[in-house]
N, C-alpha and C positions, 0 to 999 in steps of 0.2 A: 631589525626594527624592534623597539622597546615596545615589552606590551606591559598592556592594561586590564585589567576587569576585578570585577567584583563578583562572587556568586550571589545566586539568586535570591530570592526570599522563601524564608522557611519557615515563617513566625517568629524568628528567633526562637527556633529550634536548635539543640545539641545536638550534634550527630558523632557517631563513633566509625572513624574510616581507619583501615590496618591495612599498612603497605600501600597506601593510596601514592600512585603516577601519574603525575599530568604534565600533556606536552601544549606549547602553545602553538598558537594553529600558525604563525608566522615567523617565528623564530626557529632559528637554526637548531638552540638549544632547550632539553627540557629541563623542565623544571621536577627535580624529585621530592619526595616529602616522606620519609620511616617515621611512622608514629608507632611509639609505642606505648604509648598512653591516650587516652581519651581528650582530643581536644574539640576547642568549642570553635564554632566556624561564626564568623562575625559578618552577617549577613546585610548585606545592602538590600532595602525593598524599594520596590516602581520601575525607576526608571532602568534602562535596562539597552544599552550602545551596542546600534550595529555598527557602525562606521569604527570603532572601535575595535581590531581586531586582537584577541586575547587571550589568557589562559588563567584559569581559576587559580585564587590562593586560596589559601588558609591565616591568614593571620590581617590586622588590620592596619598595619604601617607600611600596606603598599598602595601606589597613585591611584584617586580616584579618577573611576570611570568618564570617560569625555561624553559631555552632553552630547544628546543625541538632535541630527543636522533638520533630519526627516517629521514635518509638523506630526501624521498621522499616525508615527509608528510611538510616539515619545511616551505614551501611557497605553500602548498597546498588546494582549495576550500571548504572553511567555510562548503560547503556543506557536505564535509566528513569527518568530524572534532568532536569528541563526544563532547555532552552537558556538560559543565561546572559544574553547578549545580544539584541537584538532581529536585529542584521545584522554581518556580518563579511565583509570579502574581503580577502584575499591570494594572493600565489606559495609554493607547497608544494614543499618541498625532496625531488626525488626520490632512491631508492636503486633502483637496476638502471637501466632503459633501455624508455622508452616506445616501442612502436610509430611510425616516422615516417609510417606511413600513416593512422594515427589522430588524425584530427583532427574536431576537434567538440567539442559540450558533454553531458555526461549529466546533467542532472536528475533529482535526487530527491525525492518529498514524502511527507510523511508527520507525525503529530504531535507537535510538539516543546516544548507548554507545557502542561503538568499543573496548576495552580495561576496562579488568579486573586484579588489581592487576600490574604484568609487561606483561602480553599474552597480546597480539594484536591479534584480530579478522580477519583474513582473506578477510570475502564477506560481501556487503552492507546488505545480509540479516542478519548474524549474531548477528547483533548488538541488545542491550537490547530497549524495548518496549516504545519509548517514546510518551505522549500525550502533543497534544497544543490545545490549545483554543481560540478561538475567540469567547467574545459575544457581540453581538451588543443591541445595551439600548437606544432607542431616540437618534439615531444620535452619540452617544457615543461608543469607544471602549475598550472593556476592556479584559485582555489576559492572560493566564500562560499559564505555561508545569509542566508537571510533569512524571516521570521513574515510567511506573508500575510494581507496587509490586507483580511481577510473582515468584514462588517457583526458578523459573530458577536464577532468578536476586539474586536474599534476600541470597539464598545460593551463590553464587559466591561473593555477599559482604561480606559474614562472614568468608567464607576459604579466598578468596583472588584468585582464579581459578576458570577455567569453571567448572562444576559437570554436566552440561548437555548437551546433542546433540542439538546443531545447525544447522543452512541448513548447512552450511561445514567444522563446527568444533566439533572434538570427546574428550570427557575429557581424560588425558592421566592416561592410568593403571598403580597402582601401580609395582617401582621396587622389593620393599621390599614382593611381594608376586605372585610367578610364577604361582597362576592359575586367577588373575585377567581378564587376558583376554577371559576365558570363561564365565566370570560373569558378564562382559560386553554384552558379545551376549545376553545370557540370559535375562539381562535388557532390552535388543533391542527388543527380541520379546515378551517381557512382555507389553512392554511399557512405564516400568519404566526409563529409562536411557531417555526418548523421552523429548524434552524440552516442557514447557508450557508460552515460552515465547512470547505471542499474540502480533507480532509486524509489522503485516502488517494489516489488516482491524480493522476499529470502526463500529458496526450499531444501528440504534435504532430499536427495535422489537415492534412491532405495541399496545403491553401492554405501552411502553415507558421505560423500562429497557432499557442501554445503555450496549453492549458485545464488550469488544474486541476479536478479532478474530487471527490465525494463521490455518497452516493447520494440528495440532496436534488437535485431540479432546477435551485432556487436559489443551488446550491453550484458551480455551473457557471462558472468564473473566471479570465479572460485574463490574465496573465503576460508580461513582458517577459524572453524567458530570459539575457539579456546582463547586466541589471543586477539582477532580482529581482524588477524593482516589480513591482506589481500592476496591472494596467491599469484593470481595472474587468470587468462582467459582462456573461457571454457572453449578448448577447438573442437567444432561439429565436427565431425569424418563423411563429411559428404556433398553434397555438390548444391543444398539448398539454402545456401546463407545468401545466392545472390539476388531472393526476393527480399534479404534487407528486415522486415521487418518481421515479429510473428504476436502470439496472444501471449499478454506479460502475466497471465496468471495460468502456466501448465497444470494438468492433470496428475500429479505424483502420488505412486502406491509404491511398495517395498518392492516390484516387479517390474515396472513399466513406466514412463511417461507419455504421458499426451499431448499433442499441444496443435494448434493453427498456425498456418503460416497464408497470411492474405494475399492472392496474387492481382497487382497495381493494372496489370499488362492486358491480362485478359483476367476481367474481374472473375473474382471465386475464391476459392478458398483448398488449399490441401490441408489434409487430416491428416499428419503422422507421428508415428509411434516410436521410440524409441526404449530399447530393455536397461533395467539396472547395469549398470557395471559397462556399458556401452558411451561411444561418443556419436554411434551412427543414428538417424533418423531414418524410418523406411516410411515412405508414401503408401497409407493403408486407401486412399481415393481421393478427389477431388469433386468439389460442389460449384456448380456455374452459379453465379450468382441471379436469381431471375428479375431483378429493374433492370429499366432500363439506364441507370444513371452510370457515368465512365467508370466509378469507384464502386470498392467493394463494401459493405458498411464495417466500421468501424468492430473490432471482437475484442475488447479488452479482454472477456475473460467468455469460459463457455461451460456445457456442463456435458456429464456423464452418466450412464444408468449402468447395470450388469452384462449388459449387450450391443449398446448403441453409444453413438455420441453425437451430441446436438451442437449443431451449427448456427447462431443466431446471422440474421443480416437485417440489419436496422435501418433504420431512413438516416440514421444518421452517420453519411458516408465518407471514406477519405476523398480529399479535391485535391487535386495537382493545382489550379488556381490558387486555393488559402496556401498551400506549400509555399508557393513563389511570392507571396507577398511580404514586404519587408516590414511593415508591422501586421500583427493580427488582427480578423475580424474578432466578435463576439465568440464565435465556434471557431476560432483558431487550425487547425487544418482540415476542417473536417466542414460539411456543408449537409445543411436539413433536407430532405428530399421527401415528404411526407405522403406525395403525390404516384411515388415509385412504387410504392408497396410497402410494407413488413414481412419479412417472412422465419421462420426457420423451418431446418432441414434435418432429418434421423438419417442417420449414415449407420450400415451396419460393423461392429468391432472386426469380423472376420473377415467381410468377405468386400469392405469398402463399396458395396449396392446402397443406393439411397432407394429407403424404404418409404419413405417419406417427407413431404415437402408443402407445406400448408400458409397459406398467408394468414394473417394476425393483424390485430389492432397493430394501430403504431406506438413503438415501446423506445423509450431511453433506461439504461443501464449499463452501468460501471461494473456490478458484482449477479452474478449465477450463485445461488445459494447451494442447492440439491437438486436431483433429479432421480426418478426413478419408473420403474415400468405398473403395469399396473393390466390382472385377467378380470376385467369387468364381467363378463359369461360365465366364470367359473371353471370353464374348458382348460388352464393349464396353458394358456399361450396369452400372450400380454396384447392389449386390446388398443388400448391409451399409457403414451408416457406422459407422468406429469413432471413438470418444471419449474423451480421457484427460483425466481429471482430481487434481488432491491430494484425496485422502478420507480421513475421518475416521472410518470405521469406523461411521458410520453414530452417532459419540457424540456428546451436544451440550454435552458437560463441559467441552468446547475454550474457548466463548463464556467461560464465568466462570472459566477459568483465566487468561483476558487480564486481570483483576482488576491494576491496579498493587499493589495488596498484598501479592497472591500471587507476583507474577512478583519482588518487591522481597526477601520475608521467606524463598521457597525456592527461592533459588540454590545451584545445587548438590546437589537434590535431584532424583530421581529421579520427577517427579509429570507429565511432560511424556505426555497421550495418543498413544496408535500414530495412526498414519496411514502411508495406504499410495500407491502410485499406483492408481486404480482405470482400470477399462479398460472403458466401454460398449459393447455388440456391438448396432447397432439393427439392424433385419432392415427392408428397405424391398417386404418382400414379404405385407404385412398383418397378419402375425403379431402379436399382444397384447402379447405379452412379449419383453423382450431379457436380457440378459444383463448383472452384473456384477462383475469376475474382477479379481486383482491380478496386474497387469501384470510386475512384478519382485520376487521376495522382499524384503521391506521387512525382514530384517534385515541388509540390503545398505545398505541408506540411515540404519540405525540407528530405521528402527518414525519418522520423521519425514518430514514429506513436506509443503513449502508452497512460498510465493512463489517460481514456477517462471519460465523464460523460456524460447525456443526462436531459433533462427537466425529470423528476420521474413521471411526470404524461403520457405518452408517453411509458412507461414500455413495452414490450410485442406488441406494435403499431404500426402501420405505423408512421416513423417520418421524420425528417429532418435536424436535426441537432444534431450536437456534438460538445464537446468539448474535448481537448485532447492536450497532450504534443508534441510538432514538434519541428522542429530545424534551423539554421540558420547557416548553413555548413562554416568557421570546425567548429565541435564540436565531444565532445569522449562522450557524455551525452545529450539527449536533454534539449533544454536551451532556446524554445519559446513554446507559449500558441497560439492553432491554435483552432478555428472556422469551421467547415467543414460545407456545404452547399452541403448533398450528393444528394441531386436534380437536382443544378443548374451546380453540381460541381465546385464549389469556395471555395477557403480560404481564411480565415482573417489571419493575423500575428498579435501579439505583441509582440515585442521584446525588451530587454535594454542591450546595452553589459557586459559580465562577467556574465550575473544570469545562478543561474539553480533552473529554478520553479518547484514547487511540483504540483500534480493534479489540473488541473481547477475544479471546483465543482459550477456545477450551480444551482441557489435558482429560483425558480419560482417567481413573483409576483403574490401573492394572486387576486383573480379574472381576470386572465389575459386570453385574447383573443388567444394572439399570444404565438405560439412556441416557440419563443426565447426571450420573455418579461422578464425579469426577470435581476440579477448579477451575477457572476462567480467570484468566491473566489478562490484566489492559495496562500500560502506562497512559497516568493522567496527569495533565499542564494545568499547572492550579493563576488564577487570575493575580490574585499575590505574587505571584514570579517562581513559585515553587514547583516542583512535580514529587510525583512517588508512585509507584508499582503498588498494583492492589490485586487481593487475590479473593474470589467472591467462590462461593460455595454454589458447584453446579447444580444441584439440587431447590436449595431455599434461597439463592442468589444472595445471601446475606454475604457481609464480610466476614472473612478467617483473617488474614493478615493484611499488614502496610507495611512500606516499605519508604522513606523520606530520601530522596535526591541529595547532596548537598549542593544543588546547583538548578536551574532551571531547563528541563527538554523540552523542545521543541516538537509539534506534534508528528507524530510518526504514522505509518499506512499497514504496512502486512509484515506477517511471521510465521514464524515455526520452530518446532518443537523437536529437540534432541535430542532423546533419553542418556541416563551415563549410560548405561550399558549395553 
């Protein structure tokens, strides 16, 4: 197939790329490019072709990009816009001055291809598994992306259609044979139809193997972080992959993993652990779920203190009915039950005894921030865990606001739901009930509150800071990088009009005293069609350095941090 495309808008920006590789994402052959000189990259701005599938030039005597088909997408933010290319790396020409103590790689993943063949992808999670890279080298920076090679993706390139389930897209059944659609079920609870498209977390595992993550077991996906590839899949060594699914965002220390794995059957949840340099998981306990609803609630993600780990179960639960239906409702698998209760549960690290188990307001959340213990008495033994998480106010309008339609057609509208920090109070003294309070007035963060990070050494701690996405009202998406100060309660802002930034992700400084010593990494989708890597100073949140794209990304979800050495 002959491609097409234009890179993005950069201001008509110059940019200085060495050794830059690009492959196009439909063609057999790449495309190379040795520069050894400084060249100028001839920028198309707006308009911006998915139906077009592509690969970036450099030069401006090649076909211009084909109008785009789709009315709401035709002036819509670079951020939801699939990637051009299948891969791309180069040297990114910085302004200011990188940290020399930063050195390492940050990866990002998250999903970067909305459109397969002529299907369009419905929701921002649907989309296929993209990674980006940043490594820093002596003050230098250097960058790609690349589409990982998930079974989900590789097959959809070769038919030209989905073949697998999606957060909210189901492959469509054969006409040509009237019992297809029982052998879709069947796939469903085989697990075979389940996608293994890892396109929401990267972690490193404390061996230093690099996994991408999703919440399919499946989706569980070794990466080579130097060049992109994909290795292949990560095989568990144990007998628990046949509950299918688990929590996409594990617990990783340089010792041990954590993670959930939801049981559909008999709702609940197992805790287990697995060590560095291991592929086995060992069941540290199991939690009943206490609704009464068939499903367990939904755990994307969960948290940890120095001795326990906390089990959320939300009203907002998986449904075997939204499974089975061929388009989605509003909450797409998943079903509001607000009437069942809230609860979470303390399971102890050692000895898998739940210590505690309390109902709660009812809470929606995507992201668990920190957690940690806390001797109210003074006595030397921990009284109350606290909990923080980004919450939604307990609304579940979130899920189908991620709509790429919605996010495409109101930019710049004021339709983005509050969210706040929420604050769990468990009591580890029997008590039924806990508590849940907002932590900082959330029109300090602009009523937004998501993809958080904290200082990694702080884990499980008492801490003080965060970092996390806010917003700067209107917005239908947050579209500032806030600072919280859950002590002093303050926030920092930084803002530039039109971005929509991905995760701040904070790097420590090696031997650093303080809390917030360190930079905070985000890639940001600029409304011009352009992105750049911004590196903000942990401390005064100002900017140190940029970093200019020659091309526009697509917004990205979660990452982590390599060190070189």
């Amino acid at each position: 197939m002959a491609s097409l495309i234009t890179t993005k808008a950069m201001m008509s920006y110059h940019h200085v790329l060495s050794s830059t590789r690009i492959t196009t994402l439909c063609s057999d052959k790449a495309i190379d490019i040795n520069q050894q000189s400084k060249t100028k990259l001839q920028i198309s701005h707006r308009l911006f072709s998915r139906r077009a599938i592509s690969a970036a030039v450099i030069n401006s005597a090649s076909p211009a990009p084909e109008k785009e088909t789709v009315e709401d997408e035709r002036r819509c933010h670079v951020a939801w816009t699939s990637v051009q290319q299948e891969k791309w790396e180069g040297e990114l020409t910085v302004q200011g001055k990188i940290p020399t103590w930063l050195n390492g790689t940050y990866l990002r993943n998250g999903p970067g291809l909305w459109n397969i063949g002529d299907h369009d992808f419905r929701h921002l999670f649907d989309g296929y598994s993209t990674l980006v890279k940043l490594e820093f080298n002596d003050g230098r920076l250097f960058s790609g992306h690349r589409l990982l090679e998930s079974d989900a993706y590789k097959a959809a390139k070769k038919h030209k259609k989905l073949c697998y389930r999606e957060f909210s897209e189901t492959p469509k059944p054969s006409r040509s044979n009237p019992f297809s659609g029982v052998g879709e079920i069947v796939k469903l609870f085989s697990g075979e139809s389940l996608t293994d498209n890892a396109n929401t977390g990267v972690i490193r595992l404390g061996d230093g193997r690099v996994m991408c993550l999703t919440e399919t077991q499946k989706g569980s996906i070794l990466v080579d972080h130097d060049t992109l590839e994909t290795i292949g899949k990560f095989e568990y060594d144990d007998v628990l992959c046949d509950h299918m699914i688990h929590s996409a965002h594990p617990i990783v220390t340089e010792t041990e993993m954590w993670t959930l794995i939801p049981d559909l059957v008999k709702p609940g949840y197992r805790v287990v652990r697995m060590e560095a340099g291991s592929n086995k998981r060992k069941v540290v306990g199991r939690v009943k779920c206490r609704s009464g609803s068939w499903g367990p609630g939904w755990v994307h993600s969960f948290a940890v203190t120095e001795n326990y780990v906390l089990i959320p179960e939300m009203p907002l639960r998986y449904s075997v009915r939204n499974l089975l239906r061929a388009e989605p409702t509003p909450l797409y698998k998943f079903e509001w039950c607000p009437n069942d209760g809230a609860f979470v549960h303390v399971m102890s690290k050692l000895t898998g005894e739940i210590v505690a188990s309390v109902e709660v307001p009812a809470y929606v959340t995507f992201h668990f921030i920190n957690a940690y213990e806390e001797d109210e008495n003074g006595e030397g033994k921990a009284t109350v865990i606290i909990a923080d998480c980004c919450e939604h106010n307990a609304d579940t309008r979130i899920l189908d606001m991620l709509r790429l339609h919605t996010l495409r057609s109101s930019h710049g509208d004021d339709v983005l739901p509050d969210a706040r920090i929420g604050r769990f109070r468990i009591p580890l003294d029997g008590s039924k009930y806990g508590k849940l309070e907002t932590a900082v007035e959330a029109e300090k963060h602009g009523r937004a509150m998501d993809m958080c990070s904290i200082n990694p050494l702080y884990l499980g701690l008492k801490y003080r800071y965060l970092y996390a996405c806010g917003a700067k009202r209107p917005c239908n998406f947050p579209n500032a990088l806030s600072k919280v100060d859950i002590v002093e309660k303050k926030v920092k802002i930084w803002h530039e009009h039109g971005i929509i930034p991905s995760e701040p992700f904070f790097v420590p400084r090696p031997g650093a005293t303080q809390e917030d010593d360190g930079v905070v990494i985000s890639i940001v989708s600029e409304e011009n069609g352009g992105s750049y890597a911004i590196l903000l100073d942990g401390s005064s949140f100002e900017e140190i350095a940029r970093a200019n794209f020659p091309y526009g990304l697509p917004y990205g979800l979660h990452g982590c941090w390599i060190p070189k050495h």
